[in-house]
C-alpha positions in Angstrom: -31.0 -14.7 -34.0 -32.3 -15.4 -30.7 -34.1 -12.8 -29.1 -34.5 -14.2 -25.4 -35.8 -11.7 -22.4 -32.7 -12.5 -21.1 -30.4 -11.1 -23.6 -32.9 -7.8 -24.2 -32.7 -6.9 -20.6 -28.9 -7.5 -20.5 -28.8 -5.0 -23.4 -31.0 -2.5 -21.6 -28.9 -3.0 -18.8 -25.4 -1.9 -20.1 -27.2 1.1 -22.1 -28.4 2.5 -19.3 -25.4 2.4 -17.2 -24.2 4.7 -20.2 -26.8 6.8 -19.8 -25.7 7.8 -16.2 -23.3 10.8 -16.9 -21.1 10.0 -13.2 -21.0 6.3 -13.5 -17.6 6.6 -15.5 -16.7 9.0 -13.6 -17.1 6.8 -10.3 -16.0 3.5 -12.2 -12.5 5.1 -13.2 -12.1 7.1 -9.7 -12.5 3.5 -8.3 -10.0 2.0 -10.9 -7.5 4.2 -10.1 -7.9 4.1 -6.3 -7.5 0.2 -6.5 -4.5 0.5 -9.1 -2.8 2.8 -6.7 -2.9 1.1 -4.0 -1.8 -2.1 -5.8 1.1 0.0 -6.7 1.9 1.4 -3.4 1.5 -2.2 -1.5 4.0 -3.3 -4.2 6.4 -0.6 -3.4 6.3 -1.3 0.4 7.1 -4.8 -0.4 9.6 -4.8 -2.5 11.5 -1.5 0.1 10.3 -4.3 2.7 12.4 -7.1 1.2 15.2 -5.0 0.5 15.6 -4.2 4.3 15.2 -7.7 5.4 18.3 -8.7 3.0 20.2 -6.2 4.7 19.3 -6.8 8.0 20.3 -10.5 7.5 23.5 -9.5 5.7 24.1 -7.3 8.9 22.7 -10.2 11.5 25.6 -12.8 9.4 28.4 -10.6 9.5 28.6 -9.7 13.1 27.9 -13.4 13.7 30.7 -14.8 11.7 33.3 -12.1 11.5 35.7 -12.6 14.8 35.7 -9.3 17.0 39.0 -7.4 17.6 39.6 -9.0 21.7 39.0 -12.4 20.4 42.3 -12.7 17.9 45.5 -14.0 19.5 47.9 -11.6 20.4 51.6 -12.1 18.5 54.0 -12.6 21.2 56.1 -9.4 20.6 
């Protein structure tokens, strides 16, 4: 087994970051900030895209879709 200073102070490294009783605590506060604001950005695009469809299905139906003064009148 190699036994390089390398690999010792790597060892000592990660047991003392579990010595610190708030570093979990910190670590997952900053998870979860990170993982909620993932979430959120995700939600803003997606409500985002789903207005942008509607706009453009509003924008091509009062392009293409004849107004009321421009139909011929039916000789009565």
């Amino acid at each position: 087994m190699n036994n390089s200073p390398d690999n010792e102070r790597l060892l000592a490294d990660v047991l003392a970051e579990e010595r610190d009783p708030g570093f979990r605590e910190v670590l997952l506060g900053q998870t979860l900030h990170l993982v909620r604001r993932q979430q959120r950005f995700r939600k803003i695009r997606r409500a985002a895209s789903a207005v942008a469809a509607i706009t453009g299905l509003l924008i091509l139906t009062w392009r293409f879709v004849p107004s009321p003064s421009n139909r011929p009148v039916a000789p009565a």
